[in-house]
N, C-alpha and C positions, 0 to 999 in steps of 0.2 A: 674681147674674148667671146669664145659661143658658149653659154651658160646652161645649162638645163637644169629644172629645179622639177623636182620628180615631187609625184604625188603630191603637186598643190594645186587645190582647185582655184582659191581667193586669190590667185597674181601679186598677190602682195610683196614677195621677195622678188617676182617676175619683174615686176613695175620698179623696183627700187634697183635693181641691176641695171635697168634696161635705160634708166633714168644720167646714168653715167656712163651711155653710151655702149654698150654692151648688145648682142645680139643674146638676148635673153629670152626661151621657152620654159612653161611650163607645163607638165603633164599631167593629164589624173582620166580616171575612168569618167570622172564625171564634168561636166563640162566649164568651161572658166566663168566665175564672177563678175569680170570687171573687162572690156574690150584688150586683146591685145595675142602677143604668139603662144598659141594652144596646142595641143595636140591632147586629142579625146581616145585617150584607148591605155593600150599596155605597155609601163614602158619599156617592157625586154625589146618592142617592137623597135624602138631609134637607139637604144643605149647605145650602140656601136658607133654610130654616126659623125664619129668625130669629134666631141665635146673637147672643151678645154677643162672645164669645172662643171662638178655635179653637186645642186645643194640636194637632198632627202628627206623625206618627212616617210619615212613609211608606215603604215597604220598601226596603230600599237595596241590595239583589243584585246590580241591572246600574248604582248611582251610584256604588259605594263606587270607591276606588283600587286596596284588595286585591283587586278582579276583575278588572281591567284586563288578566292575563297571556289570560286566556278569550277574547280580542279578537284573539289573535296569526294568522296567516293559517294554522299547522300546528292550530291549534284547530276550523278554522271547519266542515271535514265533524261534527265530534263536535257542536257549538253552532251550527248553521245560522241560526235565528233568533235569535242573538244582539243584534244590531246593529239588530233591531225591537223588540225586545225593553227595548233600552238608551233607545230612542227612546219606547217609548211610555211609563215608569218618568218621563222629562225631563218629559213632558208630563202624567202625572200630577202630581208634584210641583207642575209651574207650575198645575195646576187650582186646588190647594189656596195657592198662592200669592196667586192672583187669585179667591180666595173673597169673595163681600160678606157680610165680617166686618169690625168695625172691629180689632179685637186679636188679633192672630193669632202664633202662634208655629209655628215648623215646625221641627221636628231629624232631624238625620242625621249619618253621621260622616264623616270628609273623605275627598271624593270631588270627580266635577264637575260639582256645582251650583255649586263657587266660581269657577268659569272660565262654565258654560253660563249660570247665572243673575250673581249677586254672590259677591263675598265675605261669610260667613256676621257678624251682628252679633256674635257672640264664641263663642269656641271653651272648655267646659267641661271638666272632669272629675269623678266623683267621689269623690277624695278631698279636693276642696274644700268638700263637703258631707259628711264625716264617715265616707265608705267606705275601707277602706284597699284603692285599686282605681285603676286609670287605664283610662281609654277615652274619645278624643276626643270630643265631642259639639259638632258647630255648633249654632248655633241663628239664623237667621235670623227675625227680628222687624220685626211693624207694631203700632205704637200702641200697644208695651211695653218698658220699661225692660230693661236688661243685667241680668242676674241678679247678685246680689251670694252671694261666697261664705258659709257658714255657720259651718263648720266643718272647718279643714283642717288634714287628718292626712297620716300617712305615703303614699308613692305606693303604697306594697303591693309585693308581689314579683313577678319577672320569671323566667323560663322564657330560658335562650339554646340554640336546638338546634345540633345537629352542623354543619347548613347555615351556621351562625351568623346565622340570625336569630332575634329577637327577641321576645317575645309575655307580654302579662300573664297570671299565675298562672291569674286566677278566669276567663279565657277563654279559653287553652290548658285547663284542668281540662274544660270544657266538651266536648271532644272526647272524650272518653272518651261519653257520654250518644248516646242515641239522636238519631237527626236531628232530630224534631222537640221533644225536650228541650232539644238543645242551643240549637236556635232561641228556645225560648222564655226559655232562660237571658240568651241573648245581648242579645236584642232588649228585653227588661225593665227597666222603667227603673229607677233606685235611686232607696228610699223617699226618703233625704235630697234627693234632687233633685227629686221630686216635692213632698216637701214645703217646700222653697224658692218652690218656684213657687208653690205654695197661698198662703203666707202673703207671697211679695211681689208676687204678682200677683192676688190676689183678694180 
């Protein structure tokens, strides 16, 4: 199949498509991690281009739930265009929704796309696929099966601060790293879950 996997820069789901034989791209503004088919820009620019299957990561900054406090009205001189911001991200999203792809996959973590769009086809982790790690992942799906787990281990460890909240290990760790490391820690998918999707969706 010809695969596009929108908005990832680390290849990671690219590589594991592309691994079983697949004509597999990846796209993002910024440019790939690891050698292999890239395309460095926007994706409105190929989405038409004939795909078979689209995976999606699309950026979730102004979707997520954990930004929500940024919305508060003592926030709004600091974030002024927040709330265009939050709006043009929705309509992002819904582009990639309404891609003419027949198989399309799109994740993010909960946030609200499950109140603005649907509710997500199923909500993951990976330590169902072999990470000792938790991080929500929806994934809202067309014309592909729920993912089945692989391999499931421990949740992994937890972080409780003073505040008394709460936060996985390998994502609270992440703060320590520079802005743009941290982002790219976060935002990266896990091999096992990438390669779930290889092998049960391709």
């Amino acid at each position: 199949m010809k695969i596009l996997i929108a908005c990832e820069f680390s290849g990671t789901v690219r590589k594991a498509f592309a691994a079983k034989g697949h004509d597999a791209w990846s796209c993002d503004i910024e440019p790939t991690d690891i050698p292999g088919n890239h395309y460095q820009g926007d994706v409105m620019d190929i989405i038409n281009d004939g795909w078979d299957m689209m995976i999606a990561h699309p950026p979730c900054t102004y979707l997520t739930v954990t930004g929500n406090k940024w919305f508060k009205p003592e926030y709004k001189d600091r974030f002024p265009t927040r709330q265009q911001d939050r709006q043009d991200a929705i309509d992002f999203f819904m582009s990639l929704v309404n891609a003419p792809i027949d198989k399309i996959a799109i994740e993010n973590p909960i946030g609200i796309m499950s109140t603005v769009y649907k509710k997500p086809n199923q909500i993951i982790h990976p330590w169902q696929f072999g990470h000792e790690a938790s991080k929500s992942t929806c994934l809202w799906l067309k014309g592909l099966s729920n993912i089945e787990p692989t391999n499931i281990v421990d949740k992994g460890e937890f972080v409780t601060y003073k505040s008394g909240k709460r936060m996985t290990k390998w994502y609270a760790d992440a703060a320590s790293k520079s802005p743009q490391e941290r982002a790219k820690i976060r935002n990266t998918t896990f091999q096992g879950i990438a390669n779930a999707m290889a092998e049960q969706w391709g």
